[in-house]
LUMPA-964981 format. One record per residue (C-alpha): x negated, y, z. Coordinates in steps of 0.25 Angstrom, whole numbers, padded with zeros to 4 digits, always signed. Layout:
! residues N
XYZ
...
//
This chain:
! residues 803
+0184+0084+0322
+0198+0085+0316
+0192+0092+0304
+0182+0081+0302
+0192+0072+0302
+0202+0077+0292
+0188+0079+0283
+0184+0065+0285
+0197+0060+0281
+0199+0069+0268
+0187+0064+0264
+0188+0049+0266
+0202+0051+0258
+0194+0060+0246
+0184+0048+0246
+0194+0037+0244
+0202+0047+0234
+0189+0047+0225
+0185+0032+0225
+0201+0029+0223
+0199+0038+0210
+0188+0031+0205
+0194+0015+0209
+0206+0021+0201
+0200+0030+0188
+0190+0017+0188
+0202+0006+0187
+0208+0018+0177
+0197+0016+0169
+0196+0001+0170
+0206-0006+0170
+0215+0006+0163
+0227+0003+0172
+0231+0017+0174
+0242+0026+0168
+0247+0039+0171
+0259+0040+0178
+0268+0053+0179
+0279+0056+0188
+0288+0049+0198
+0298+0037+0191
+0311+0038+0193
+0313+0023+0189
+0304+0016+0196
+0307+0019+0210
+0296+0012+0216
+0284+0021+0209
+0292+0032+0212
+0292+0031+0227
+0276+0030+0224
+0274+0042+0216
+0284+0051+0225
+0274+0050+0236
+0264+0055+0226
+0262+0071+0224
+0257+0069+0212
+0264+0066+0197
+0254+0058+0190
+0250+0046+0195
+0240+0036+0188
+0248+0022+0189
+0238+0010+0189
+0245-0004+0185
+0237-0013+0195
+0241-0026+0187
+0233-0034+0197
+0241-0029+0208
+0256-0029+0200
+0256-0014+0205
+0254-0001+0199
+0245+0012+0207
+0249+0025+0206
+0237+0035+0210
+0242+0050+0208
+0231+0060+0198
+0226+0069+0206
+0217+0074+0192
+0221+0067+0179
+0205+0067+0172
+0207+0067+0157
+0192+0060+0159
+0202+0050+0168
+0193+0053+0181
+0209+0055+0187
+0209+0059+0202
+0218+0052+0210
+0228+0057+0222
+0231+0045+0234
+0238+0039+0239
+0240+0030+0225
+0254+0021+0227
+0256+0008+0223
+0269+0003+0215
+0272-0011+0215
+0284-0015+0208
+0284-0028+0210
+0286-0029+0226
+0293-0017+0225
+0285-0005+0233
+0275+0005+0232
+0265+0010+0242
+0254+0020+0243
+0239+0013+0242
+0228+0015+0254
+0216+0021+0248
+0207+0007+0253
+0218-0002+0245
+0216+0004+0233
+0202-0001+0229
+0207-0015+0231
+0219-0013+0221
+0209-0009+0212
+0200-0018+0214
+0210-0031+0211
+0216-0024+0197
+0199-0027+0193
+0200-0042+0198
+0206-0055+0190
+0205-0061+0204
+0204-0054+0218
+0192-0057+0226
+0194-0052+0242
+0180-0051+0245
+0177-0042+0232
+0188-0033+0232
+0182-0031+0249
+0168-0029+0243
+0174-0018+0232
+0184-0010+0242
+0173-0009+0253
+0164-0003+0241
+0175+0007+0240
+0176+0010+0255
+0162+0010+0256
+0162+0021+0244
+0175+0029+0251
+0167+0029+0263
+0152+0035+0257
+0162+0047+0250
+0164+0051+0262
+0151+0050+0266
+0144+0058+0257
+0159+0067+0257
+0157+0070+0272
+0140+0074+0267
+0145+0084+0257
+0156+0091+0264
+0147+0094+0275
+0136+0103+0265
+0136+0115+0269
+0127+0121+0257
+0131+0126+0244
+0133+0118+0230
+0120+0117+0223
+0115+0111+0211
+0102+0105+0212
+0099+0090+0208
+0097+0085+0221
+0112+0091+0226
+0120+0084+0215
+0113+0070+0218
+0119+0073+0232
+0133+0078+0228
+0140+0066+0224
+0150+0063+0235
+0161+0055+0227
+0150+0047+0220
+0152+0039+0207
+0165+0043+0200
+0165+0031+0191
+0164+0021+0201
+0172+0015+0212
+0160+0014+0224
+0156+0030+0221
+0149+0028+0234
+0149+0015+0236
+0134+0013+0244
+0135+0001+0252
+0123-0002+0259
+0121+0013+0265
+0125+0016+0280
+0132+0028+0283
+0119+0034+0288
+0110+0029+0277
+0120+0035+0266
+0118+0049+0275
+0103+0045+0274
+0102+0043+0258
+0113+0047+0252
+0113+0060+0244
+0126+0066+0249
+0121+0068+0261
+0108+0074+0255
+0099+0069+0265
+0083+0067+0261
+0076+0056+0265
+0061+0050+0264
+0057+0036+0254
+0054+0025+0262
+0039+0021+0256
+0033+0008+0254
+0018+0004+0251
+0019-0007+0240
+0008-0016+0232
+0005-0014+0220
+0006-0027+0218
+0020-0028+0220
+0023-0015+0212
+0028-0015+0199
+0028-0001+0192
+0033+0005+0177
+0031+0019+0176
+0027+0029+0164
+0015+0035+0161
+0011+0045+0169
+0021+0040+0178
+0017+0031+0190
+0029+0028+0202
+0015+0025+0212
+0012+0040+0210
+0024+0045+0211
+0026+0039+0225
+0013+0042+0228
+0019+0056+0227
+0029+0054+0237
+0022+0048+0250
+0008+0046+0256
+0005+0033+0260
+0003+0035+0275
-0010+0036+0280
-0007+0022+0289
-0005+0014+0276
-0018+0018+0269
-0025+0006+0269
-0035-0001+0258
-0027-0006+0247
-0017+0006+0250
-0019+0009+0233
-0012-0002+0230
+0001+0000+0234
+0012+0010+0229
+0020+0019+0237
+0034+0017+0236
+0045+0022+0241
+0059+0015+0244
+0072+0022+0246
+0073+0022+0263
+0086+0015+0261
+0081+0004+0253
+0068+0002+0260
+0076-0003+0275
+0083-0012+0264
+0071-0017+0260
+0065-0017+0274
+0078-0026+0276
+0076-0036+0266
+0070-0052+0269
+0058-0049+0258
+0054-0036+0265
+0046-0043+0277
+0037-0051+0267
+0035-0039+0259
+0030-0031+0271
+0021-0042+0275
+0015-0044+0261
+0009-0030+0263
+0013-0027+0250
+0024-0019+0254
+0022-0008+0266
+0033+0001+0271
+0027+0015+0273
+0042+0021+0276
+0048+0034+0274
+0039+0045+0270
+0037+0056+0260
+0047+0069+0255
+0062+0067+0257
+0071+0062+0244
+0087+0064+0241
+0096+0054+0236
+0102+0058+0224
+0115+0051+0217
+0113+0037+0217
+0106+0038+0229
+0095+0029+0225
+0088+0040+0216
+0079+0049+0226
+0077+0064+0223
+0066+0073+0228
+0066+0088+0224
+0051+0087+0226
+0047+0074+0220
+0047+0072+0204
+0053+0059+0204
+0068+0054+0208
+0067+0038+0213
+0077+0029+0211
+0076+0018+0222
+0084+0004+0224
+0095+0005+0234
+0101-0008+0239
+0113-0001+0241
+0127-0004+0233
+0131+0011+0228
+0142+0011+0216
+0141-0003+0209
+0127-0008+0212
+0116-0009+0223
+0107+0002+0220
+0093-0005+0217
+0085-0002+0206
+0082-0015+0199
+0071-0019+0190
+0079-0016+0179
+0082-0002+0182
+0065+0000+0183
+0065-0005+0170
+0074+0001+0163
+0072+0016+0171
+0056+0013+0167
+0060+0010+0151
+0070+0023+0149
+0058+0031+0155
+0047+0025+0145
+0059+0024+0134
+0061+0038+0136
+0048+0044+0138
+0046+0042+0124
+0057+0048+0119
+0060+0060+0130
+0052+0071+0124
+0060+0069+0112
+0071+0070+0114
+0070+0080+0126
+0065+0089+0116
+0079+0089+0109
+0085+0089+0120
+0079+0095+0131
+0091+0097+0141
+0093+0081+0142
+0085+0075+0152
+0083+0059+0155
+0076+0057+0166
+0066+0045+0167
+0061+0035+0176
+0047+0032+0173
+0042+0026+0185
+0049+0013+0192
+0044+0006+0203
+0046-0011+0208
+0041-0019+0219
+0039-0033+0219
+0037-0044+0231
+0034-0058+0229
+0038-0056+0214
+0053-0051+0217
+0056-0036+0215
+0059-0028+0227
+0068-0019+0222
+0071-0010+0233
+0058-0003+0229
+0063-0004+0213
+0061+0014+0209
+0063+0021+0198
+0057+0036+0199
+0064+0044+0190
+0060+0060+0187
+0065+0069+0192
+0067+0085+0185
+0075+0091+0197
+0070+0103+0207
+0077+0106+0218
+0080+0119+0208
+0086+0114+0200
+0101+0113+0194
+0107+0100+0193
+0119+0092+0192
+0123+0080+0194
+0133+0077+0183
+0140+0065+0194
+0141+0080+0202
+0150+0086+0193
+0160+0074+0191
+0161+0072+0209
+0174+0075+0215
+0173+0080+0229
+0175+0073+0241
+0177+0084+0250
+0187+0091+0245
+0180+0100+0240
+0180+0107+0225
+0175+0098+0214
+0159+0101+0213
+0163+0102+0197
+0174+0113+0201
+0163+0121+0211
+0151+0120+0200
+0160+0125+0188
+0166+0136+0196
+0156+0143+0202
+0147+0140+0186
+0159+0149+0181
+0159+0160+0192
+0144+0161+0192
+0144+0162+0176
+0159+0171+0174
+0165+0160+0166
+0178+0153+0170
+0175+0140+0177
+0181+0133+0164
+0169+0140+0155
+0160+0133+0166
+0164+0119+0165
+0166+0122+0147
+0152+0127+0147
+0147+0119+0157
+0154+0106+0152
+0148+0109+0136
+0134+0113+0141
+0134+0097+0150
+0139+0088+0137
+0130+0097+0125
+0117+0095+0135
+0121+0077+0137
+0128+0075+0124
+0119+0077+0112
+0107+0071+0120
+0113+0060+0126
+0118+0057+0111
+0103+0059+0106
+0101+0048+0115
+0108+0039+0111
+0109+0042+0097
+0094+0043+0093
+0086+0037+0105
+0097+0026+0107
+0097+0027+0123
+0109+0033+0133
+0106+0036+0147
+0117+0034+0158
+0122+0049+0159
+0132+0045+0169
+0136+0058+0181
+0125+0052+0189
+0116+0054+0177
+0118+0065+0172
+0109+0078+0180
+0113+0092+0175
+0103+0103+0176
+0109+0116+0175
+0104+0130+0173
+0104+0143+0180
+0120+0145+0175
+0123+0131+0180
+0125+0124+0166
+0119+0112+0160
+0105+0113+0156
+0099+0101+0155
+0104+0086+0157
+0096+0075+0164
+0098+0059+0164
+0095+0050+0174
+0095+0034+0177
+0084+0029+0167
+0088+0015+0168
+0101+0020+0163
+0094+0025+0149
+0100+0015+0140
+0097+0010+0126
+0104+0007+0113
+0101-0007+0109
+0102-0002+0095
+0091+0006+0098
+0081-0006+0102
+0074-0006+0088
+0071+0009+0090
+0064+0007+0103
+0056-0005+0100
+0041+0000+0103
+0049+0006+0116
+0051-0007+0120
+0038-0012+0117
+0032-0003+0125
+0042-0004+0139
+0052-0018+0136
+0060-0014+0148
+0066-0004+0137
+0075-0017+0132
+0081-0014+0145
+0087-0001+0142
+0095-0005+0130
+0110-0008+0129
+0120-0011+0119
+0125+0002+0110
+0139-0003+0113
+0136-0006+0128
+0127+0008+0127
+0140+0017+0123
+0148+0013+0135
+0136+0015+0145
+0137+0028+0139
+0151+0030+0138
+0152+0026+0154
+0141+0035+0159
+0143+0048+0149
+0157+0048+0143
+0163+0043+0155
+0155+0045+0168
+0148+0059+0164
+0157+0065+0154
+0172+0060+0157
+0169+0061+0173
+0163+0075+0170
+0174+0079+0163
+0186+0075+0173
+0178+0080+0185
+0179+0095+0176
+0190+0094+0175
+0194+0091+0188
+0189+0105+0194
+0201+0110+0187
+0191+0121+0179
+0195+0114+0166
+0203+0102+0159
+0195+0091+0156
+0200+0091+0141
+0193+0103+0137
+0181+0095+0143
+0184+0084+0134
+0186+0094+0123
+0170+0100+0124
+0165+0082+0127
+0172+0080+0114
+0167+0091+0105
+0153+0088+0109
+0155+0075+0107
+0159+0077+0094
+0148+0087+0088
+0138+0078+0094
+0144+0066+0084
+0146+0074+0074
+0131+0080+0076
+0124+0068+0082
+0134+0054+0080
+0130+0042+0088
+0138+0030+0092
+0138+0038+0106
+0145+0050+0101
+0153+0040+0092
+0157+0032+0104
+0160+0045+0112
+0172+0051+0102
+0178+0040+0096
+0178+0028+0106
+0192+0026+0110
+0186+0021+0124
+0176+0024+0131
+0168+0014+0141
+0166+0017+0156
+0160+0006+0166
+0172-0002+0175
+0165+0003+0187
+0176-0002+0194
+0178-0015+0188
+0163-0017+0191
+0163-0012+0205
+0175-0021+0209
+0169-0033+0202
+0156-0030+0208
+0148-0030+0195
+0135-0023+0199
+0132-0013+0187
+0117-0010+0193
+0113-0025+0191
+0122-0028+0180
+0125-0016+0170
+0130-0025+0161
+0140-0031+0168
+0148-0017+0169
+0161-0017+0161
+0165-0005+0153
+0181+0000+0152
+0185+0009+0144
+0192+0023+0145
+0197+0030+0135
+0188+0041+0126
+0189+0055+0134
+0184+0064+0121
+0197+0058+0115
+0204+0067+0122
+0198+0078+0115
+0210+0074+0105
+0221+0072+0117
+0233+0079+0113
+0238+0085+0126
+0252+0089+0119
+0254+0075+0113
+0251+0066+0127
+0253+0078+0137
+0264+0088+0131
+0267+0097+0143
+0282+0098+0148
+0295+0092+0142
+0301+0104+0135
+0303+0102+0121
+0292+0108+0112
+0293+0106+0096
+0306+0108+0090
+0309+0107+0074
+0319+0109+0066
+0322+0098+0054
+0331+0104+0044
+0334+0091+0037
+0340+0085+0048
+0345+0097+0053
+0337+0094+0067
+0329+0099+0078
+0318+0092+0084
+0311+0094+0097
+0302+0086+0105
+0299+0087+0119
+0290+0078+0129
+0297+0067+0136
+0301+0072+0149
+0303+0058+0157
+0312+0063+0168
+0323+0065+0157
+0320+0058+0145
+0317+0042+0153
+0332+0036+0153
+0333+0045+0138
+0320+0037+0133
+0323+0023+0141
+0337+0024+0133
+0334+0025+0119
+0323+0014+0123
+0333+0005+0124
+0341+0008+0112
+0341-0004+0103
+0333+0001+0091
+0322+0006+0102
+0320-0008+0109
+0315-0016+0096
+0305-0004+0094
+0301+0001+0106
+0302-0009+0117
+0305+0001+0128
+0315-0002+0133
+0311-0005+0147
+0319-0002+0159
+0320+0013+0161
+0310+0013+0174
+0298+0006+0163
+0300+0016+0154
+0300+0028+0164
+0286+0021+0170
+0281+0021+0153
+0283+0035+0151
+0278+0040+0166
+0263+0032+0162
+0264+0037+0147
+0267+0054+0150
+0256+0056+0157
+0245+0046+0150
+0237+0051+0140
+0241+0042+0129
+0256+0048+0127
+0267+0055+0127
+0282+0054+0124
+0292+0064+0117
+0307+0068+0115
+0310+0071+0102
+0326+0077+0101
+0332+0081+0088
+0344+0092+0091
+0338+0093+0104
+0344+0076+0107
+0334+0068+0110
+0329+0056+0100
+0317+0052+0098
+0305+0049+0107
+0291+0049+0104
+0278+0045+0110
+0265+0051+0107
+0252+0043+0108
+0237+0048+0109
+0232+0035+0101
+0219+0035+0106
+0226+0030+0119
+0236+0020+0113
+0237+0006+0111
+0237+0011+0097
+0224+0015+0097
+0219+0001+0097
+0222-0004+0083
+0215+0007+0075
+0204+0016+0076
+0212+0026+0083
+0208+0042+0085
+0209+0051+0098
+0218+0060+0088
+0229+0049+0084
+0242+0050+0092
+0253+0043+0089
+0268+0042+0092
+0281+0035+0094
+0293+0037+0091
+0306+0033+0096
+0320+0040+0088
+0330+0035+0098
+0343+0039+0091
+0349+0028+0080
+0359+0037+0075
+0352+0041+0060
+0356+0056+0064
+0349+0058+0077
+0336+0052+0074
+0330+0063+0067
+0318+0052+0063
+0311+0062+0052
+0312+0074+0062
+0308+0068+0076
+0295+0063+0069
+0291+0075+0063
+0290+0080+0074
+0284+0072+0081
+0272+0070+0071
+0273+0085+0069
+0272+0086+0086
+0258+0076+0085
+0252+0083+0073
+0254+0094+0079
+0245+0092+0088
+0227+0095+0084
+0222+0083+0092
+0231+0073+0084
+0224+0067+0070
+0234+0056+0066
+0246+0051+0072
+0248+0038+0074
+0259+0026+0075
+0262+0012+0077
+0277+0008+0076
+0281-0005+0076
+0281-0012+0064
+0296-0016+0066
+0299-0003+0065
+0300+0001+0053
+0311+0014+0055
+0298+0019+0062
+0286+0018+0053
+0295+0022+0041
+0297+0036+0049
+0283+0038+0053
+0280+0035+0037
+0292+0045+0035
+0282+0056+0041
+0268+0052+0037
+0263+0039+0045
+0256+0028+0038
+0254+0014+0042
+0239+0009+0043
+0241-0005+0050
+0250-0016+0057
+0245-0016+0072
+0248-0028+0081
+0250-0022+0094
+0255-0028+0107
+0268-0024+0107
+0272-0022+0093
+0266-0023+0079
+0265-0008+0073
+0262+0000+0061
+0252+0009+0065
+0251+0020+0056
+0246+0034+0054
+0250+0049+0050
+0239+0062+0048
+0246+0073+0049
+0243+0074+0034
+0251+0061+0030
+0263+0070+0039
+0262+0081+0033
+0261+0075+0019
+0276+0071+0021
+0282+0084+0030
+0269+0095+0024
+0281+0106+0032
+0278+0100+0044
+0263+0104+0044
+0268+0117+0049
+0275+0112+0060
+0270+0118+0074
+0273+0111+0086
+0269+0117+0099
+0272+0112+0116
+0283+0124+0115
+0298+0123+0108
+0296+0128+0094
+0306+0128+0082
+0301+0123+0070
+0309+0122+0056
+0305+0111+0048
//
């Protein structure tokens, strides 16, 4: 008893941990009111006797503007893909009133939920917490199911639809599914892996309205499933179809005012359940037999995620009008490319009575490849943390792929890795490119067939209705039209198109793939992004489209407010169009993140240089904060550095600057010391993610600097030598291109020294806080003007360099 206690327990906190992580890495994403935070202050007392209760030393602080506060959550995992994990208890720190307190894991959502809203509505935030319990409380659910398998790990298709305990990573109700009991979610979920019969209806024709391919007809194919009892075989027993209903949805149906009339009509006969046993996969609504050639899809008047789960007319249409789009098209291209797979839905299925569609018998049938022999994964798989405190699926798979092959486990995931991104990109790019069309290949999309050694081998797509069209395309497809009109359906925007398929394949497959690697601890997420980028990048060089465009050079990319949409209760099923996209910014950029600019290692000095013509040794040396603050805060408030630099704040604003900026990825900050005295302070800044960066066509490989000679005594400035080397210390660096600047235009002192070595005014920017120069160097234009500095090494150790 006391060990099922404790296990209960553990679990309930592993299911709040994991929704908290998404409510947070969502409003991260959203509303972007989240910095890094390293350390604990030593003047600001009050955030201090937060974070000493805290084990850990970075913390990502969230200004809560709508609540005058700021939240401190302790990283557990920092995610270069920003899927961050989370440590609790998360502190609050309210300066206004003076105190600061630990936050219950139930008080939390409705935090959250008030940041979202211009005006606080009592009875909507209730609606969206309970969600979120509902949610915590199926996690433990389908935890509990898991923990208690006694078999071993497998890989077949069926066993990845059922081994999803934490849900939708991507979305704050990950197992939200209001409308299921207790019992019923045992009865249909597929944690708990239970088989379950297809509630069967006999229906008029008359009230049956049918779209299927040739060759293709739904009546036969359920025909397949069930006999019509023997009891039920009267006179115009040809006439109607068997159909089946998901057991759930058919007691709703039984429960609804129309039903009565439809039974007495005679139109509509309830056989009930009969026939072979089917599984519920992922979305639970898609039923899978090993036996039967067919998945359904079935309506489900049940509120999972951010919708009810009924197929409506529109998803027939549009499932019906990929499959005859693609028909035409599929041998094709399949013959190019014969490892990527979309599977089609050729067959749907609505009833109608007294004119109005009942949509609890609205079915798709979609095929279906897999035997219970096969290999297949889930991508959704792959990216799941674990609820029972268990080792990471990912972390178990790549393991035992390396022990079973001889290769390191970090070879597994390389190989692995490359193998998964070759066999989606270059088709999924065809697609787009040449046939104008982008199917949703989100995680829950995405089935990987693998071969005997456990590796990719071939790439199947699923959701027809998602298998969107270019409108640019519509004059190609003009005779498609003709033939099926609902095609018009399946066309988007280009513009709107690129964000779909920045959310459902840069974000949700490739970014969320990449962080839930790297999170085994088997390899750094960077080397990942390293292989995504250089196979981005011989795609467009091989094969350009606006998608490959769009994937390099975007400085953003767009991801759905899942959160914004869930709390303001915009129903993405009914309404896609309503969604609202954010944006985050471009991960393959980070394939040019300069680790020793924005995360040197330490605070020991590592360049020195000797300037003969001053007679002078400089070094330079990372900031270290727990020395350098009442330094920096000093020479701030000398008078030539208040005009220029505005920071002279009080010493405890200061201290709060630099413990957000250290540990960000935007920048870092720097000692220079000639003679081993301390006198100048710069700042080096990754462009890409500066405010700089938004009035020019900037590049992931500008980084740029500031820089701040505190001395006013001519002697001890040392202005030619302290910039030297910092422009040597940046070009020293491969990932850098050009440096970059944008001193204030009242400065003259300042854009004449960065002229002295090389810099060249492109513009007069108006920015918010100051009007600038911005302006340029290559490390051509540097050289130019100090050719004996092209040979200048700089390395992270102290080295002596003679000028």
């Amino acid at each position: 008893m006391e060990k099922t206690l404790v296990q209960k327990n553990n679990t309930r906190r592993r299911a709040q941990e994991i929704t908290l992580r998404i409510l947070l890495n969502g409003m991260l994403r959203e509303l972007g009111n989240g910095k890094f935070y390293q350390g604990v202050p030593k003047y600001d007392p009050l955030t201090a006797q937060a974070l000493e209760q805290s084990s850990y030393s970075l913390h990502m602080r969230f200004e809560m503007k709508k609540g005058g506060v700021f939240l401190f959550a302790p990283i557990s995992y920092r995610s270069a893909s920003a899927f961050h994990d989370y440590d609790f208890p998360v502190w609050v720190v309210d300066h206004k009133n003076n105190k600061a307190f630990e936050v219950h894991p139930e008080e939390l959502p409705g935090m959250i939920y008030r940041e979202f809203c211009d005006t606080f509505n009592e009875e909507a935030a209730e609606r969206f917490t309970e969600r979120i319990r509902s949610s915590v409380r199926n996690l433990q659910l389908t935890s509990a199911a898991i923990s208690e398998r006694q078999k071993p790990i497998g890989y077949s298709f069926l066993e990845s639809e059922q081994m999803l305990p934490a849900g939708h990573n991507l979305h704050p109700f990950t197992k939200s599914r209001m409308g299921f009991s207790e019992e019923e979610q045992e009865q249909y979920a597929p944690e708990f892996e239970n088989g379950f019969q297809l509630d069967y209806f006999l229906i008029h024709k008359e009230c049956i309205s049918e779209q299927s391919l040739p060759g293709t007809s739904a009546k036969e194919i359920f025909a397949t499933l069930a006999s019509v009892p023997e009891k039920y075989d009267f006179d115009h027993i040809a006439d109607y179809y068997i159909v089946p209903c998901h057991p759930w949805e058919a007691q709703y149906l039984i429960s609804t005012e129309e039903y009565p009339e439809m039974i007495g009509s005679g139109k509509v006969i309830h056989i009930g359940q009969l026939g072979e046993e089917f599984y519920a996969t992922s979305s639970i609504r898609t039923l899978y037999s090993p036996t039967f050639n067919w998945m359904l899809k079935f309506s489900l008047h049940v509120l999972m995620t951010g919708s009810i789960r009924t197929n409506s007319l529109k998803d027939l249409r549009r499932g019906y009008a990929s499959s005859v789009w693609w028909n035409d098209r599929k041998e094709a291209f399949e013959k190019k490319f014969p490892n990527f797979k979309l599977l089609s839905e050729p067959s749907t299925l609505s009833v109608y009575f007294n004119e109005h569609n009942i949509d609890s018998f609205n079915i798709l049938i979609r095929e279906n490849p897999f035997s219970a022999q096969d290999k297949v994964l889930l991508l959704a798989r792959l990216c799941q943390d674990e609820l029972t405190g268990q080792d990471q699926f990912a972390a178990y798979f790549f393991r035992n792929l390396a022990e079973t092959l001889g290769i390191t486990p970090e070879e597994a995931v390389i190989t692995w890795f490359t193998r998964y991104i070759q066999l989606l990109l270059s088709p999924f790019n065809t697609l787009f490119k040449e046939f104008g069309m982008a199917p949703e290949v989100h995680q829950q999309n995405i089935l990987i067939q693998l071969n005997d050694d456990y590796f990719p081998q071939t790439i199947y797509i699923r959701d027809g209705q998602g298998y969107l069209l270019r409108e640019s395309f519509k004059a190609n497809y003009k005779k498609s039209v003709e033939k099926c009109p609902e095609i018009e359906e399946l066309f988007i925007r280009d513009s709107r198109l690129l964000d779909i398929i920045s959310h459902h394949l840069l974000v949700s497959n490739f970014a969320a793939l990449i962080s839930s690697l790297g999170k085994t601890g088997l390899i750094r997420e960077q080397e990942l992004i390293h292989i995504l980028y250089a196979e981005f990048a011989r795609l467009h060089e091989s094969d350009p489209s606006d998608f490959t465009d769009y994937a390099l050079h975007q400085r953003y990319w767009a991801v759905k407010s899942n959160l914004r949409s869930a709390i303001l209760d915009v129903d993405g099923g009914l309404n896609a169009s309503s969604i609202s996209y954010a944006k985050v910014p471009n991960l393959l950029h980070r394939h040019f993140f300069s680790e020793q600019l924005i995360h040197p290692e330490g605070t020991n000095i590592f360049f020195k240089r000797y300037f003969a013509k001053e007679d002078v040794t400089m070094s330079m040396r990372p900031i270290d904060l727990d020395h350098d603050l009442e330094m920096l805060h000093e020479w701030f408030n000398r008078e030539h550095a208040i005009k220029i630099w505005q920071m002279n704040w009080p010493i405890d604003e200061l201290e709060t600057y630099y413990r957000l900026m250290l540990p960000g990825d935007e920048a870092h900050s720097y000692i220079i010391a000639g003679n081993d005295e301390p006198n100048c302070n710069i700042e080096v800044y990754w462009a890409c993610r500066d405010m700089v960066g938004d009035y020019y066509e900037v590049l992931p490989t500008d980084y740029g600097t500031h820089q701040f000679i505190a001395p006013t005594d001519p002697k001890k400035k040392y202005v030619s030598p302290s910039t030297q080397s910092m422009v040597d210390y940046v070009f020293a660096q491969p990932e850098v291109g050009k440096m970059v600047g944008e001193g204030s235009v009242d400065s003259l002192a300042s854009m004449m020294n960065k002229a002295h070595v090389g810099f060249r005014v492109d513009k007069v920017i108006e920015m918010p806080h100051k009007k600038a120069n911005l302006n340029f160097c290559y490390r051509e234009w540097y050289w130019e003007k100090f050719p004996h500095n092209k040979n200048i090494a700089i390395t992270t150790n102290t080295t002596n360099n003679e000028s």
